[in-house]
C-alpha positions in Angstrom: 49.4 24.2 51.0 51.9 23.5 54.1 53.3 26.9 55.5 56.2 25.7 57.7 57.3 28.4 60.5 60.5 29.0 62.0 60.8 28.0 65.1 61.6 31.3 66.7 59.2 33.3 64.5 57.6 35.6 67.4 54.0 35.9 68.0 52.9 39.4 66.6 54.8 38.4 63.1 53.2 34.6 63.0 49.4 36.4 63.5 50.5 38.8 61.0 50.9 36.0 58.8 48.1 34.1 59.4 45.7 37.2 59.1 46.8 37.5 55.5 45.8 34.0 54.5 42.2 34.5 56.5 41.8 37.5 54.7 41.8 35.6 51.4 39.4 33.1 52.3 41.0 30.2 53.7 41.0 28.1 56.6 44.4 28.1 58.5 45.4 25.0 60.6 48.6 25.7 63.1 49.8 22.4 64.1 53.0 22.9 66.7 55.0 19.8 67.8 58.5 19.5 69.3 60.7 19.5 65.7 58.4 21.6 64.0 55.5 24.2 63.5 53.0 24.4 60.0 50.5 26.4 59.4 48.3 24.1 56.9 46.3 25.7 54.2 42.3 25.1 53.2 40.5 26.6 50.0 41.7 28.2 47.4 45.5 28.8 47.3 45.9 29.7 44.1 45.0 33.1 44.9 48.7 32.7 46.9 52.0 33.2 45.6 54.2 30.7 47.1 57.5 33.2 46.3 56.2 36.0 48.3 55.4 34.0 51.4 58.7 32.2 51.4 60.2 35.4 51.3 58.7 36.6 54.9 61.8 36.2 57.4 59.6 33.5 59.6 58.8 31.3 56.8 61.2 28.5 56.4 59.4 26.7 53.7 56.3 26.6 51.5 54.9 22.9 49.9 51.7 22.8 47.8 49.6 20.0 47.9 47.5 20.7 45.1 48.5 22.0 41.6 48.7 25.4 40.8 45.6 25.5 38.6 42.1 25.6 39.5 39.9 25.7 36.4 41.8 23.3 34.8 41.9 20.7 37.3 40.5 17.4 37.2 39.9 17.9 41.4 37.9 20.8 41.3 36.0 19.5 37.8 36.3 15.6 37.7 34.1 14.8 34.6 35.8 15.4 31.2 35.5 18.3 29.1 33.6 18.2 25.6 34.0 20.7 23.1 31.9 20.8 20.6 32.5 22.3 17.6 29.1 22.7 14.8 28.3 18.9 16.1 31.4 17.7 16.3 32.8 16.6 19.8 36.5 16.6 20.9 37.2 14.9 24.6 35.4 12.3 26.7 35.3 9.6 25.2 33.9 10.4 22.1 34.9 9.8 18.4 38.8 10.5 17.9 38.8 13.9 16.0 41.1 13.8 12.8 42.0 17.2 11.5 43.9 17.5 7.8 45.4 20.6 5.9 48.0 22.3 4.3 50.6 24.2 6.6 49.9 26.8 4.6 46.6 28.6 2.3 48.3 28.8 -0.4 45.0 29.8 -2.8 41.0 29.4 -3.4 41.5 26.7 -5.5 44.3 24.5 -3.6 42.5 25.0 -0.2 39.1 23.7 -1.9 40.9 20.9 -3.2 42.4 19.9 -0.5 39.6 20.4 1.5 37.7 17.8 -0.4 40.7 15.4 -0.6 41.3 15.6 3.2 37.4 15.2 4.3 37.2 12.0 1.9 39.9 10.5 3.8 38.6 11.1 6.6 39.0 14.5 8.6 36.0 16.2 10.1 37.7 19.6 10.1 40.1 21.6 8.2 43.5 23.1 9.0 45.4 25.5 7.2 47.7 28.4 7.9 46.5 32.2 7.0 49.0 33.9 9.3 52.5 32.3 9.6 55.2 32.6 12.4 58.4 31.6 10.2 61.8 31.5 11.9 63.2 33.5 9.0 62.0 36.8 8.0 61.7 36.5 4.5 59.9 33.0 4.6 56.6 32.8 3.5 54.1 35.3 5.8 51.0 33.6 4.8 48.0 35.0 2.7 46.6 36.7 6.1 42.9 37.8 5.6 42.4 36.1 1.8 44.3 32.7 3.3 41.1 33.0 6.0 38.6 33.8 3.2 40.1 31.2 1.4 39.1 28.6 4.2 35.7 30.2 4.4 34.9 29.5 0.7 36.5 25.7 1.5 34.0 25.4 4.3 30.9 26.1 2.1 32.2 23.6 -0.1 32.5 20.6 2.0 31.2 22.1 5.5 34.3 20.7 7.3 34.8 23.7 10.3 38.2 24.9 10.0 41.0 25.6 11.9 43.6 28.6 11.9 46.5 30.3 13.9 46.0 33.2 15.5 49.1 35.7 16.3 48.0 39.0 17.1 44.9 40.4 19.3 43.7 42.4 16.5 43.1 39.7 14.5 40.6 38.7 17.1 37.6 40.1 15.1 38.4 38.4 11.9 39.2 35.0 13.3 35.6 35.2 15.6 33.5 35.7 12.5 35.4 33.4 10.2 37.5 30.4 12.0 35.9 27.4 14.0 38.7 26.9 16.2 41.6 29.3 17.0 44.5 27.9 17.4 47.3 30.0 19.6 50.6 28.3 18.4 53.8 27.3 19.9 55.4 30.4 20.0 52.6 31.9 21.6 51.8 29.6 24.4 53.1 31.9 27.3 52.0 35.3 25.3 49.8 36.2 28.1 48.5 38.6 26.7 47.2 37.1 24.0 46.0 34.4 26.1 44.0 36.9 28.1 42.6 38.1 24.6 41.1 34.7 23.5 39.8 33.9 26.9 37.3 36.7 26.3 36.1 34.5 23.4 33.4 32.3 22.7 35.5 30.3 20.0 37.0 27.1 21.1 41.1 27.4 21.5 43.4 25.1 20.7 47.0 25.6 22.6 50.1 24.5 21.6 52.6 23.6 23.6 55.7 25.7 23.9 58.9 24.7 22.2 60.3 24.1 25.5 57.4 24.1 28.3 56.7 21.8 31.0 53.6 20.6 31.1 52.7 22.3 34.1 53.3 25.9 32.2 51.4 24.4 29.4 48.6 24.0 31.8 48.8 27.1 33.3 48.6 28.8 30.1 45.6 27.1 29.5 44.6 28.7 32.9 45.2 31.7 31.7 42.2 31.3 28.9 39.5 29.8 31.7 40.4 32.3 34.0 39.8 35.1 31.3 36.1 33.4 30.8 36.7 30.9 28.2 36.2 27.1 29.1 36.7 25.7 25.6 40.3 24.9 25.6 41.6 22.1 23.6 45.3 21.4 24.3 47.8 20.2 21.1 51.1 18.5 22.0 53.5 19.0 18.8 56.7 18.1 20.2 59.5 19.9 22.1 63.2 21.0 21.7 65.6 18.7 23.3 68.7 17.7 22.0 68.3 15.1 19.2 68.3 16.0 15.7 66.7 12.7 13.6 63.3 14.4 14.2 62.5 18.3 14.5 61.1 18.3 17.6 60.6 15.3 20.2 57.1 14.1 20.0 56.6 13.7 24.2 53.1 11.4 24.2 53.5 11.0 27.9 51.5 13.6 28.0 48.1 12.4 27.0 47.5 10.3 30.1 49.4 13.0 32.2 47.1 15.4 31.0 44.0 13.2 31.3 44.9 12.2 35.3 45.8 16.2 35.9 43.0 18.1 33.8 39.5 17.4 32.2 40.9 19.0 29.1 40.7 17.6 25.8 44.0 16.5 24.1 45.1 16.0 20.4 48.5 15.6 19.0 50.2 17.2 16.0 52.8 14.6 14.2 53.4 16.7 11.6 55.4 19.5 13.4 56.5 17.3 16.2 58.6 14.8 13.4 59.2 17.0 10.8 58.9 14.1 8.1 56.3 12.7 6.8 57.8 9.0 6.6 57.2 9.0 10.6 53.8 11.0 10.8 51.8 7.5 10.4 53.3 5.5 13.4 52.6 8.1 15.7 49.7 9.1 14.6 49.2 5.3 15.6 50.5 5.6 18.9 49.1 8.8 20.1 45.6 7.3 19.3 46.7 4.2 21.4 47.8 6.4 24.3 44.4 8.3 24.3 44.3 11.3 22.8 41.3 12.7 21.7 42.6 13.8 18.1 45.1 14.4 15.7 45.9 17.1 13.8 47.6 16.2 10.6 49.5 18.6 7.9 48.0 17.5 3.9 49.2 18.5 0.5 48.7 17.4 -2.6 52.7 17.9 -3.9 55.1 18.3 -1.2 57.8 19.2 -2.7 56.5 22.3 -4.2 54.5 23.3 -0.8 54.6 27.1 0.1 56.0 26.1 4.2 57.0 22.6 5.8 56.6 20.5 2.8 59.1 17.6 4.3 56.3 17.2 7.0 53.5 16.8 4.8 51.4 13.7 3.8 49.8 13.2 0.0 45.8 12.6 0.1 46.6 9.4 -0.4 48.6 8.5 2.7 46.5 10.6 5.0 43.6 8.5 4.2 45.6 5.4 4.7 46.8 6.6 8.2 43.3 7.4 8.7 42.2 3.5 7.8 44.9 2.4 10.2 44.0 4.7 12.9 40.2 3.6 12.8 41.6 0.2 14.0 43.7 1.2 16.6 40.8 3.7 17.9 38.8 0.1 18.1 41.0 -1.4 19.7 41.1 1.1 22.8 37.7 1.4 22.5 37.0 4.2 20.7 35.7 5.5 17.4 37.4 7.5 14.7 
């Protein structure tokens, strides 16, 4: 970090400042020339908060160097991140990670179904909703605690490890003994609370990205889980809000090699939510293996048009296993395995 000084800051105020940066364990350069005088920064200066020092009267500007983010960062951690989940690896370069599901549990006997139709196409792991965050309060809630029992008694069937949304803290018990991977969804990307919560966990999180988050706040929510104690983040780009309305969301898969210079984090994409429609799910599920990412996590159902949530975004058994045909190609083609 670059601390720029005014050049009539007076002494007792500049050692003042320094001080406060030794005291938090960095090394302080002060470099004084003709036009200008910076104090530069070594260590650790995330433990700084750039707002507060620009707001000391002999501060004229603040510039980091580094990112904000120190577990996170591919500089302080340069070998990528594998999470594995009962065997099954997501990040590095290992096999591409296809996850299938319904949006929603919508019962013991659809979510074994679909369990089996999903795994024979392909998926290694299973995704369904038990607790749902619906835009409208008399939507669908989900089954809560049977939707997740549900899932359990799908897991025996076919041992695919399954994956479900977490929105509340004192769920937190129920998702550690039943769910594989929790998921912390879009909404609650920047609950920090929450985030703080699962970062006590052992279970592997996968983050969503925020309807409208950069990426940098997408990171530093995932920051937010390490810092708590939890390493296994798995980030999930499902598309953000921006102003066009032929898809519901904007899938943004300049991500995955953004995220892959920046972080050691794995990365899997979500078609489903970021198109809305299941005619485009397929091409980018195409091109988000292309770019690199490390999965894909892929809404299932066997009729659509009677589903319980988001049927328009949903693929039948049969065209997730052709997508997942198609993919294996393209994984080959970038060197990879699906």
């Amino acid at each position: 970090m670059i601390v720029t000084v005014k050049k009539n800051a007076d002494e007792k105020s500049l050692n003042q400042l320094i001080q406060s940066f030794i005291a938090k364990g960095l090394q302080v350069n002060d470099s004084v020339g003709s036009d200008y005088h910076i104090l530069g920064l070594i260590g650790d200066t995330t433990v700084l908060d750039e707002k507060s020092i620009k707001a000391n009267p002999i501060v004229d500007d603040v510039t980091r160097i580094a990112a904000p983010y120190k577990k996170a960062n591919r500089l302080f951690h340069p070998e990528d991140t594998i999470i594995d989940v009962n065997g099954i690896k997501i990040g590095g370069n290992e096999k591409i990670v296809v996850i299938g599901g319904p949006c929603s549990v919508e019962g013991l006997d659809q979510i074994c179904q679909l369990a089996k139709d999903v795994k024979d196409a392909g998926a290694v792991m299973l995704r369904g909703g038990a607790y749902k965050p619906r835009t409208s309060p008399y939507a669908f809630q989900g089954l809560e605690t049977e939707g997740i029992l549900d899932m359990v008694e799908a897991r025996k069937q076919t041992g695919l490890p399954i994956v479900s949304e977490l929105m509340d803290s004192n769920q937190l018990p129920e998702f550690e003994k039943y769910v594989d991977i929790i998921q912390i969804g879009a909404r609650n990307m920047q609950n920090f609370t929450l985030l703080k919560a699962v970062g006590k966990s052992k279970k592997p999180i996968l983050l969503k990205r925020g309807l409208a988050n950069t990426i940098e706040e997408w990171i530093m929510s995932a920051e937010y889980i390490m810092a708590s104690g939890n390493p296994n983040v798995i980030l999930c780009e499902r598309g953000i809000r921006t102003f066009e309305k032929y898809t519901r969301n904007t899938l943004d898969l300049s991500v995955v090699p953004i995220i892959k210079e920046k972080t050691h984090i794995p990365i899997i994409i979500d078609p489903s939510h970021a198109t809305g429609n299941w005619k485009y799910i397929e091409k980018m599920s195409l091109a988000a293996v292309a770019a690199g990412a490390d999965g894909l996590i892929i809404e299932v159902h066997e009729q659509p048009e009677c589903a319980w949530s988001d049927g328009a975004q949903c693929l039948k058994p049969e065209k997730f296993k052709h997508l997942s045909e198609k993919a294996r190609e393209i994984a080959h083609v970038v060197g990879r395995d699906l």
